[in-house]
ROROKOL-773209 format. One line per field, with one value per residue (C-alpha): residue number from 1; residue in one letter; y, x, z. Coordinates in steps of 0.25 Angstrom, whole numbers, plus 5000, padded with zeros to 4 digits. Last residue first. Example, Ala and Ser with C-alpha at 12.3 -4.5 7.8 and 13.67 -1.06 7.14 Angstrom:
n	c(2 / 1);
res	c(S / A);
Y	c(4996 / 4982);
X	c(5055 / 5049);
Z	c(5029 / 5031);
***
This chain:
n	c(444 / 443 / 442 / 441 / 440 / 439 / 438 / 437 / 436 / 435 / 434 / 433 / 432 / 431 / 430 / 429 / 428 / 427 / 426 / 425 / 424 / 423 / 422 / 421 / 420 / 419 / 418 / 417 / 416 / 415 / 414 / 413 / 412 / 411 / 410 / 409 / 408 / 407 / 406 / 405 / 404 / 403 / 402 / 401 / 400 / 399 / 398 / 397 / 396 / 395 / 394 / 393 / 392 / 391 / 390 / 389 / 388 / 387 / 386 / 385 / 384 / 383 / 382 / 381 / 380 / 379 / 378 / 377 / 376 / 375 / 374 / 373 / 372 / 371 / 370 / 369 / 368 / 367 / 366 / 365 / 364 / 363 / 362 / 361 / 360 / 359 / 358 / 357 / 356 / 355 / 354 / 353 / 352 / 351 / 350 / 349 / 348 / 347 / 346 / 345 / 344 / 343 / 342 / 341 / 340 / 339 / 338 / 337 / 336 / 335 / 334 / 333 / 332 / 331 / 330 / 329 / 328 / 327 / 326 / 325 / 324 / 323 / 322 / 321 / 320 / 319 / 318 / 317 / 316 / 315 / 314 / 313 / 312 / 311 / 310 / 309 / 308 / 307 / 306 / 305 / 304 / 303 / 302 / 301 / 300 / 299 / 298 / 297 / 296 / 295 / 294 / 293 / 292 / 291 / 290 / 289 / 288 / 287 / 286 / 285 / 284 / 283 / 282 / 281 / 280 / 279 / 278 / 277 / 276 / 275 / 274 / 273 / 272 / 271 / 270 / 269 / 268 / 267 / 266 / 265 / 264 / 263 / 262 / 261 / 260 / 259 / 258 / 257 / 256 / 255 / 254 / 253 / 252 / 251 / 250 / 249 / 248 / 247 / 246 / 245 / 244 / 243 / 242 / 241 / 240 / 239 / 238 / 237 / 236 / 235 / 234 / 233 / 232 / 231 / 230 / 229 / 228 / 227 / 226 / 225 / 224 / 223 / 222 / 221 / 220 / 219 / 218 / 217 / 216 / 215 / 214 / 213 / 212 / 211 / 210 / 209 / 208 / 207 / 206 / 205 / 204 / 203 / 202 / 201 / 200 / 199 / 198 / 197 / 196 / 195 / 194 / 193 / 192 / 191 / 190 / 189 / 188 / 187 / 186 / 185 / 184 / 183 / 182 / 181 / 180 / 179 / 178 / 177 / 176 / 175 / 174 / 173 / 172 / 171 / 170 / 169 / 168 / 167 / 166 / 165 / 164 / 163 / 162 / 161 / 160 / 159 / 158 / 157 / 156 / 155 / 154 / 153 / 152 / 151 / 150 / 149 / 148 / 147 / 146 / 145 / 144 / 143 / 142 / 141 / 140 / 139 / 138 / 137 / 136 / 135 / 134 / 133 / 132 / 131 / 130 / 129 / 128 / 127 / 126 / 125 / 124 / 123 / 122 / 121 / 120 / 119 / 118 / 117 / 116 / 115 / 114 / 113 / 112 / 111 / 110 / 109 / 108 / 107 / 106 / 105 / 104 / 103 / 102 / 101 / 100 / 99 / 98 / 97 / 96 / 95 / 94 / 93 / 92 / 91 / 90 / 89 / 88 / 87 / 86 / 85 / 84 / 83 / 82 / 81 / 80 / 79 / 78 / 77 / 76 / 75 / 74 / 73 / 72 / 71 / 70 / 69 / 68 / 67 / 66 / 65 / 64 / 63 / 62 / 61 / 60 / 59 / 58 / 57 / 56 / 55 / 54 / 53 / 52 / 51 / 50 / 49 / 48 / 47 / 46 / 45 / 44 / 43 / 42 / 41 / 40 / 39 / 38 / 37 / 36 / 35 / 34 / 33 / 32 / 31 / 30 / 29 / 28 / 27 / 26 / 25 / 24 / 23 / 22 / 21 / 20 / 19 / 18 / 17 / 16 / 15 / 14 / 13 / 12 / 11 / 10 / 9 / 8 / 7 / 6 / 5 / 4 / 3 / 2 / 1);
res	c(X / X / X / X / X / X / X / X / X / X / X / X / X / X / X / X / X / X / X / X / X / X / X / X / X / X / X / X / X / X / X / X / X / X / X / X / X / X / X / X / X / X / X / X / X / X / X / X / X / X / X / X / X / X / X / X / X / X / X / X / X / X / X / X / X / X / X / X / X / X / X / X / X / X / X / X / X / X / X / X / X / X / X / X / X / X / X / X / X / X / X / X / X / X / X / X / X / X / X / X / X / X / X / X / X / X / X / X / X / X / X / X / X / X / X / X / X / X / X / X / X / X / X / X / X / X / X / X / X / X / X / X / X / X / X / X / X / X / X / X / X / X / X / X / X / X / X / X / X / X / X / X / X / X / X / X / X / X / X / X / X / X / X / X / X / X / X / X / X / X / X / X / X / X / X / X / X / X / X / X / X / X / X / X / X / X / X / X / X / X / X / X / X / X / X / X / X / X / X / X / X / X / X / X / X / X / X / X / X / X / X / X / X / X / X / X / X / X / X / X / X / X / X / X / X / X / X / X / X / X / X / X / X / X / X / X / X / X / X / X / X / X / X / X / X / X / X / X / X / X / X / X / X / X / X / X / X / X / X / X / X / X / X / X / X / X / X / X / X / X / X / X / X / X / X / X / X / X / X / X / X / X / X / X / X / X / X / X / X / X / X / X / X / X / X / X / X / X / X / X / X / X / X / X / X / X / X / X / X / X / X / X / X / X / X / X / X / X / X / X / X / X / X / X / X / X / X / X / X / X / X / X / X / X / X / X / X / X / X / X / X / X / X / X / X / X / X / X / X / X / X / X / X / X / X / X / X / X / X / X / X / X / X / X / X / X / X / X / X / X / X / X / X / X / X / X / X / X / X / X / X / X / X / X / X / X / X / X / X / X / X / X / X / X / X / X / X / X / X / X / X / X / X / X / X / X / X / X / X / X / X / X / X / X / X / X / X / X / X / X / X / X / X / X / X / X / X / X / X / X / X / X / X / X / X / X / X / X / X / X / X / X / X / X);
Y	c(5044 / 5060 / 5062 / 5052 / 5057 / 5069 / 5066 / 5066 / 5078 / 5075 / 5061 / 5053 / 5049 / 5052 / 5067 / 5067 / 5081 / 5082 / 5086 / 5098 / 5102 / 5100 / 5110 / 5120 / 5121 / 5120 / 5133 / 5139 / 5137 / 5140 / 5154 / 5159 / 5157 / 5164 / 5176 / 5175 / 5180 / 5184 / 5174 / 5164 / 5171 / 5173 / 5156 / 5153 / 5164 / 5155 / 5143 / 5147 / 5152 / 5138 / 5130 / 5140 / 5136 / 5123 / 5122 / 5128 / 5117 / 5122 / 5128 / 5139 / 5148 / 5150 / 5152 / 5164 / 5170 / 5169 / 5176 / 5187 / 5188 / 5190 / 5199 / 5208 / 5207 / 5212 / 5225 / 5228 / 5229 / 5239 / 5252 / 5260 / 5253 / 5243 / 5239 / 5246 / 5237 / 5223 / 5229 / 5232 / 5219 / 5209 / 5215 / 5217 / 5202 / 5197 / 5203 / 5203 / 5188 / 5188 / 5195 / 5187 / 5173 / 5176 / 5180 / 5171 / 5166 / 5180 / 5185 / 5174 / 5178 / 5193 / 5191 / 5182 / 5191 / 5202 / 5192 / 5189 / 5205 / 5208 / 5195 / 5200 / 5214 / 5211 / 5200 / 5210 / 5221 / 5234 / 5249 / 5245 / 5257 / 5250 / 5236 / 5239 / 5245 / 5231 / 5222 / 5231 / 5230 / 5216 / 5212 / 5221 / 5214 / 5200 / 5194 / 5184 / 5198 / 5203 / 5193 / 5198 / 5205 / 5207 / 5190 / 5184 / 5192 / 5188 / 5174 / 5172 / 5178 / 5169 / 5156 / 5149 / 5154 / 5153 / 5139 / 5134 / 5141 / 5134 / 5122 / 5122 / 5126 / 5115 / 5108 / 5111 / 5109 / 5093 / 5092 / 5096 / 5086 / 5074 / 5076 / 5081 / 5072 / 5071 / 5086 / 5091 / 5087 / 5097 / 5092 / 5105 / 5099 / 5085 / 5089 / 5090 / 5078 / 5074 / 5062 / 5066 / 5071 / 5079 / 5079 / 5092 / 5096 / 5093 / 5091 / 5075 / 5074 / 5069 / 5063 / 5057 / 5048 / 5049 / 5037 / 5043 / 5039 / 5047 / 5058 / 5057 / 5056 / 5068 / 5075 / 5071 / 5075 / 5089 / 5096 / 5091 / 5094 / 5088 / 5084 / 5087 / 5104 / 5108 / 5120 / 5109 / 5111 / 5098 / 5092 / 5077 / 5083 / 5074 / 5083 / 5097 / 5092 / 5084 / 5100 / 5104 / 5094 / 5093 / 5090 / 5096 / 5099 / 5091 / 5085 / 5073 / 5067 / 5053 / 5046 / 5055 / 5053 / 5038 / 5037 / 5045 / 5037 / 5024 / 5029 / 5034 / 5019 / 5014 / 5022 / 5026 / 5020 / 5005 / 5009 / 5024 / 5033 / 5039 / 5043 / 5049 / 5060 / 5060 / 5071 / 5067 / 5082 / 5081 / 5074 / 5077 / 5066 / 5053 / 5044 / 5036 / 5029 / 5027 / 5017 / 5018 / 5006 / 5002 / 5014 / 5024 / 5035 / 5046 / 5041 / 5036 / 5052 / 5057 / 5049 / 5050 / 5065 / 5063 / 5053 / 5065 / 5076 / 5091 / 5090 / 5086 / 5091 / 5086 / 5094 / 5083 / 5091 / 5095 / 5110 / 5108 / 5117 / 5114 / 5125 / 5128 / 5113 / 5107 / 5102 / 5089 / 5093 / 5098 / 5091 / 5092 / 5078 / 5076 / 5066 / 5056 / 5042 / 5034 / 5033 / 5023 / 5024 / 5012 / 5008 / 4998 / 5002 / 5018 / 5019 / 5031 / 5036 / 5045 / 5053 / 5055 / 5067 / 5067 / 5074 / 5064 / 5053 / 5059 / 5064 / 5049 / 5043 / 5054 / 5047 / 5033 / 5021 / 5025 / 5014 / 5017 / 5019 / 5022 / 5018 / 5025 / 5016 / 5013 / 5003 / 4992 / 5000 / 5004 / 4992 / 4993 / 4991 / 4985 / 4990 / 4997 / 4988 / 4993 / 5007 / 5009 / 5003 / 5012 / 5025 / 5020 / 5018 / 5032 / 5038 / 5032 / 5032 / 5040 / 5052 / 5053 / 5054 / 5064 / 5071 / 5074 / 5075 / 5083 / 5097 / 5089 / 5084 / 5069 / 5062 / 5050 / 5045 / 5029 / 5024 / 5011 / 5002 / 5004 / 5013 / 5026 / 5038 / 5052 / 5062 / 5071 / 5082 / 5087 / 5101 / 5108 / 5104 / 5097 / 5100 / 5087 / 5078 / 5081 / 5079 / 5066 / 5065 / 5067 / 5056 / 5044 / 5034 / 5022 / 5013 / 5000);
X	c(4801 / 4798 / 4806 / 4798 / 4786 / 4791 / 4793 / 4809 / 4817 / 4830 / 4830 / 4838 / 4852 / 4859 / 4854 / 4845 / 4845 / 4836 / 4825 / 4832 / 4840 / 4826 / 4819 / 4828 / 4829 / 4813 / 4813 / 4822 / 4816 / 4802 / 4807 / 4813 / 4797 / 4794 / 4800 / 4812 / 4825 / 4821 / 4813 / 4824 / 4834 / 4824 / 4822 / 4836 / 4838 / 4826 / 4834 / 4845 / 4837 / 4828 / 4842 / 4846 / 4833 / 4834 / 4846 / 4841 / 4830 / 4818 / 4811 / 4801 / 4815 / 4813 / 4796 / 4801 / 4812 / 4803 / 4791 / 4801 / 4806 / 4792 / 4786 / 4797 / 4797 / 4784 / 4786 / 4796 / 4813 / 4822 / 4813 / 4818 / 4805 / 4806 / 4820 / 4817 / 4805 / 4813 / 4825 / 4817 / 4808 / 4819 / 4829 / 4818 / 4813 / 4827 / 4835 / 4827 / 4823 / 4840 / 4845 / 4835 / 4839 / 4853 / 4860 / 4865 / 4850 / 4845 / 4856 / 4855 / 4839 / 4842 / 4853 / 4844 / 4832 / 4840 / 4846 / 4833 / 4829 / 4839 / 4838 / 4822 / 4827 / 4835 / 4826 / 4815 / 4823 / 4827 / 4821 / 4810 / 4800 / 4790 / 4790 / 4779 / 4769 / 4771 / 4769 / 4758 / 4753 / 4756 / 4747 / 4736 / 4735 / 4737 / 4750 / 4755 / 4754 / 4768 / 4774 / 4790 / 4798 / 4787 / 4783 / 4795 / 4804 / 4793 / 4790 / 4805 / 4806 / 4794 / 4800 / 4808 / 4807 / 4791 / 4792 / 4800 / 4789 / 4779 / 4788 / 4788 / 4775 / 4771 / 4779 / 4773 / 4760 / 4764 / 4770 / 4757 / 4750 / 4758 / 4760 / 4773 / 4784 / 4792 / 4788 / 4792 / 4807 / 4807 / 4805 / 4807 / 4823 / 4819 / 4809 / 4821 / 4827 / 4840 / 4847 / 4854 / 4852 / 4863 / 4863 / 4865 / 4873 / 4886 / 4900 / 4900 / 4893 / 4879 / 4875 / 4859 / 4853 / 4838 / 4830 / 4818 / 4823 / 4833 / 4825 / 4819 / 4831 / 4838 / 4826 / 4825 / 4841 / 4837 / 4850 / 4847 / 4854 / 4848 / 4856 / 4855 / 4853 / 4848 / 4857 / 4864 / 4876 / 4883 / 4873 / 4873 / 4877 / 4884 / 4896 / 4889 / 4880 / 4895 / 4901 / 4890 / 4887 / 4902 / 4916 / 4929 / 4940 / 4948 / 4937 / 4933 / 4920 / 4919 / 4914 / 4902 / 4899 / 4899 / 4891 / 4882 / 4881 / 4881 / 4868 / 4861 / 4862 / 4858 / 4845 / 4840 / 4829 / 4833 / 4846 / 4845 / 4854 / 4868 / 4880 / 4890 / 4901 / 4913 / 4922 / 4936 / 4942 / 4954 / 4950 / 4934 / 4925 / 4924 / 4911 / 4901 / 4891 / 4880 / 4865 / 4853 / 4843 / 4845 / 4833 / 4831 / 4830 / 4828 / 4840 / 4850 / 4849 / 4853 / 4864 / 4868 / 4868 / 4876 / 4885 / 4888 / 4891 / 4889 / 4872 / 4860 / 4848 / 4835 / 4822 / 4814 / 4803 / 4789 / 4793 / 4806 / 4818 / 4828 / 4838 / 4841 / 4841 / 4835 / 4847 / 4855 / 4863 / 4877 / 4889 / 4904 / 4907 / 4922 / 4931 / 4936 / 4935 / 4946 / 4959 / 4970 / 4984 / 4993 / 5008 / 5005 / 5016 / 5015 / 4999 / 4994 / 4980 / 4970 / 4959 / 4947 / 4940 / 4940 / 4952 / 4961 / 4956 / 4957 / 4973 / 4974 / 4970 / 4979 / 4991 / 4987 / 4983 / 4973 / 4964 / 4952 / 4943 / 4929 / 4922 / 4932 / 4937 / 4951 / 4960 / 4958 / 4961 / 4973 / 4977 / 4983 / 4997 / 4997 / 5006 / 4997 / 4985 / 4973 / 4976 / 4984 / 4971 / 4963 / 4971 / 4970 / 4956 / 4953 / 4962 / 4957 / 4942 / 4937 / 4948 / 4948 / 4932 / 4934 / 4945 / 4937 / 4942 / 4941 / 4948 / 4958 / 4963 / 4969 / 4980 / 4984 / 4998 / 5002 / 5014 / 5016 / 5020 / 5005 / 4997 / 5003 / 4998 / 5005 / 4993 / 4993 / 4984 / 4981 / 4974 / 4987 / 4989 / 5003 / 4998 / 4987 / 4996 / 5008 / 5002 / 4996 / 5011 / 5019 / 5008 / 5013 / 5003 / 5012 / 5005 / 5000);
Z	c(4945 / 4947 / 4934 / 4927 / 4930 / 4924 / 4912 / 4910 / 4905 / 4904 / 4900 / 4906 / 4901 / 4912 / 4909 / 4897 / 4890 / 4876 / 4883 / 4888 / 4876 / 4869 / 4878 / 4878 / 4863 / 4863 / 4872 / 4866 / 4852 / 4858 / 4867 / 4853 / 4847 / 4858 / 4854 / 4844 / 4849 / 4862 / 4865 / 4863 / 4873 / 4884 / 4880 / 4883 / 4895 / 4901 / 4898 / 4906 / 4918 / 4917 / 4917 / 4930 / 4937 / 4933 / 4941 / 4953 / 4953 / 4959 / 4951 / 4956 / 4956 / 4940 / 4941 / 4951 / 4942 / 4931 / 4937 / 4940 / 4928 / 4922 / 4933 / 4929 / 4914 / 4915 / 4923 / 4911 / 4912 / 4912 / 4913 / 4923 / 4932 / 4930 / 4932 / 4946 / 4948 / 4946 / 4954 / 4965 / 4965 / 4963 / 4972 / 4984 / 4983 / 4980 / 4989 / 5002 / 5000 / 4997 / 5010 / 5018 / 5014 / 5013 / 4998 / 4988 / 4982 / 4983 / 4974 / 4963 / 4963 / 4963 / 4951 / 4944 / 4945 / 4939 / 4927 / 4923 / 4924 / 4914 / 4906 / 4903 / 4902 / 4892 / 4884 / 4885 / 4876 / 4882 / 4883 / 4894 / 4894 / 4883 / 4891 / 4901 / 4890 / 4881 / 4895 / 4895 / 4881 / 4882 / 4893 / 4891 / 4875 / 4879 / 4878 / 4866 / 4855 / 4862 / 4855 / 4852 / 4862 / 4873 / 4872 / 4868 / 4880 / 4890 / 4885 / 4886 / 4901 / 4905 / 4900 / 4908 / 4923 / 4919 / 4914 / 4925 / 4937 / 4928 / 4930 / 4946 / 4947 / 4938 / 4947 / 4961 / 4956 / 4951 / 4966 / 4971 / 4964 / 4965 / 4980 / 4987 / 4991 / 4977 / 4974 / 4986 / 4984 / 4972 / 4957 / 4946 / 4944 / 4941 / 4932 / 4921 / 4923 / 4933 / 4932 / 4942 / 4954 / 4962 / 4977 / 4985 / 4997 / 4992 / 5001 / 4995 / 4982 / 4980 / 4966 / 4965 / 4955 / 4951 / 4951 / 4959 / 4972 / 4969 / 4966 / 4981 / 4987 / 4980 / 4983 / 4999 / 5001 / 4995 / 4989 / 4977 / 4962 / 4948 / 4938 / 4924 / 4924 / 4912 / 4904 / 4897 / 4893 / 4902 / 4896 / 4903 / 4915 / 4927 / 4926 / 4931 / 4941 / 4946 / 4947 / 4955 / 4963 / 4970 / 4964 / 4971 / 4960 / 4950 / 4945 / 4939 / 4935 / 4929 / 4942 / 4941 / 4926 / 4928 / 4942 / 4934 / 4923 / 4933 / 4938 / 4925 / 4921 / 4933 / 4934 / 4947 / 4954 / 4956 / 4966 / 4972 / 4965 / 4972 / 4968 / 4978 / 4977 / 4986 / 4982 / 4978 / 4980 / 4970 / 4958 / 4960 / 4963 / 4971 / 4968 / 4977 / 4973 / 4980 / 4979 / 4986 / 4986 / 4999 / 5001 / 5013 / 5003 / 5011 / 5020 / 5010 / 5004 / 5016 / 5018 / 5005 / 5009 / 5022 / 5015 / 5006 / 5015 / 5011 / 5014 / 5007 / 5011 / 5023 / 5025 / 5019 / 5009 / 5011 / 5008 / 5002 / 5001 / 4991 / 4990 / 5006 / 5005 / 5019 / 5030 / 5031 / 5043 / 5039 / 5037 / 5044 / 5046 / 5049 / 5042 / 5050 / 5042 / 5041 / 5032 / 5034 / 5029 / 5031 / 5030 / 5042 / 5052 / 5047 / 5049 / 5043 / 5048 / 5040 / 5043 / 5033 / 5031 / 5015 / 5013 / 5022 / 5014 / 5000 / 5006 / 5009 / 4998 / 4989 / 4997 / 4992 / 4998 / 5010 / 5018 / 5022 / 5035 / 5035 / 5047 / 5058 / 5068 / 5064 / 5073 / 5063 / 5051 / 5057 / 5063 / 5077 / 5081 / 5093 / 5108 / 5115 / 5111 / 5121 / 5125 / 5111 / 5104 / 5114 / 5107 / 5091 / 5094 / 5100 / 5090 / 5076 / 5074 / 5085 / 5086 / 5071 / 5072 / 5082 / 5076 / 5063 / 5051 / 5038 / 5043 / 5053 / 5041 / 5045 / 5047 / 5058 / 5058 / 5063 / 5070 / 5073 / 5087 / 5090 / 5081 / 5086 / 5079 / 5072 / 5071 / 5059 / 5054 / 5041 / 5043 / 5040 / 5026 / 5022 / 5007 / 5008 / 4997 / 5005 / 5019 / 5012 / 5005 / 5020 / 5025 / 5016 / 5013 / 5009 / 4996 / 5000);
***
């Protein structure tokens, strides 16, 4: 077996000052305890190693104890390499070089700094469980075994990133998923590599079919009764260590208007709940457009009253509707961005006065029209009635799309778009699922 030599681990670790070493007797031998006193905790060190090192003195003066014999920690591995070692020493694990037998033994001692499972801030649920994932991945699997409660749960377990070796698991619930689209993603995931940390964010980005694709593929929980629920549903989850949300995949179009409330809610009421959900879709997506086709080039679609005063309201407005449509877009995204940063207060405070201050002034000097007003803002409002922040952006993109098609050629610009839209969208198929599945079997 190849020597461990503790100058390299120093070496490898750049002689950091947290590394501590303790020089042991193990009998008639020598052994030397290391750990980072920022990963471990003493207690655990104190329990596993010292208290039985010290009563087999007491008992034994004069034996040499087995390391792995004298050990009391549950997980305990043996190191072959230098690069095992540092890993070891990274993850929260203390080690313990024995001279006599050429040996280098990791245990477990890592400290547990997580939080209670509390509510997504970003996921609240009326009838819901009150329960999120944390930053610790057997917590969450944890979690997720509990609402389960089935043998037929299955984890694989991945290390990614070149240099930071995150544990990342995979998990599916035997029977319900797909085995095909299970050992694609197991594929895909064991193919990254990255020289930097890896979380969510970066593996969202891998896993896509299209990586061009305005459409989000996977779908992103923090709810720990959500992720159960889809899997239970066939879906496949993706949890990282020092994450707080599971990924979903595959993921289908009606995916991202389902909330937690919908699956425990009766058939009627969660049916209302969606056509709200979708008519708050439709009028994020299309309202702006139907604006600019209808003052720019059919005015004859409106009633008489109603275009002569949308007519009367626009002749002090020295610009053309797609500018001052963006201009007030790109207001209410500022005062929305700026509410989401700031505290509660601050931001109910910011976003109530900013919007109605701003909106009147711009008025009233003549920038935009009372109409436009009330559209942007019913737009805004039927864009945040979805619940999924990454259909929220794809339905921003796509309403630029269609802002862009009406001002070229009216409603007849908003069809091409729109048709454009729809066949990139129907066309997609994530895993090898279609994108946009019926809905009965989305919910299935």
């Amino acid at each position: 077996m190849p020597t461990v030599q503790i100058a390299l681990i120093q070496e490898a670790l750049f002689h950091t000052d947290d590394l501590i070493m303790r020089e042991l007797n193990m009998g008639t031998s020598h052994a030397t305890l290391l750990y980072l006193e920022t990963m471990c905790d003493s207690a655990k060190i104190e329990t596993s190693l010292l208290k039985p090192l010290q009563r087999e003195h007491m008992d034994f003066p004069q034996s040499e104890p087995r390391i792995e014999e004298l050990l009391t920690a549950v997980k305990v591995q043996h190191c072959r390499s230098v690069q095992e070692a540092v890993d070891a020493l990274l993850q929260g694990s203390a080690l313990i070089r024995s001279e006599a037998d050429n040996l280098c033994v990791s245990f477990n001692a890592g400290k547990e700094n997580t939080r209670t499972p509390n509510e997504p801030e970003n996921e609240r649920s009326l009838g819901g469980n009150r329960d999120g994932f944390v930053e610790h991945l057997q917590t969450n699997l944890n979690l997720i075994r509990k609402h389960l409660s089935s043998g037929d749960i299955r984890v694989k377990y991945f290390k990614l990133g070149k240099n930071a070796n995150r544990a990342t698991a995979l998990i599916w619930l035997d029977g319900a998923a797909d085995q095909q689209v299970v050992n694609e993603a197991a594929e895909r995931i064991a193919a990254l590599s990255s020289t930097h940390d890896l979380h969510p964010g970066l593996i969202r980005k891998q896993l896509r079919e299209n990586k061009y694709s305005i459409f989000p593929q996977t779908f992103n929980t923090e709810r720990v009764d959500f992720a159960a629920a889809l899997l239970a549903r066939g879906r496949i989850g993706v949890i990282c260590d020092q994450s707080s949300s599971c990924l979903i995949l595959p993921a289908s179009i009606y995916t991202f208007m389902l909330t937690v409330d919908d699956l425990i809610q009766g058939t009627w009421p969660s049916l209302l709940m969606r056509l709200v959900r979708v008519v708050g879709l439709l009028f994020g997506l299309m309202l702006p457009s139907f604006y600019i086709a209808i003052v720019g080039f059919n005015y004859e679609v409106l009633p008489f009253k109603m275009a002569f005063s949308i007519k009367s309201s626009l002749e002090n407005v020295p610009y053309q509707p797609i500018v001052e449509t963006m201009l007030m877009i790109f207001i209410f995204q500022l005062i929305a961005e700026a509410t989401l940063r700031l505290p509660s207060a601050l931001a109910q405070m910011t976003g109530i006065v900013g919007g109605i201050i701003i909106s009147e002034a711009l008025v009233q000097i003549g920038f935009v029209s009372n109409i436009l007003i009330v559209i942007i803002a019913l737009t805004t409002i039927g864009k945040f009635v979805i619940p999924s922040m990454e259909l929220r952006s794809t339905t921003t993109i796509a309403q630029f799309t269609l802002i862009f098609g009406a001002t070229i050629l009216g409603f007849y610009g908003i069809a091409f778009a729109l048709i454009g839209i729809l066949i990139h969208m129907l066309a997609l198929e994530p895993f090898g699922v279609p994108y946009c599945l019926p809905i009965r079997s989305a919910k299935s």
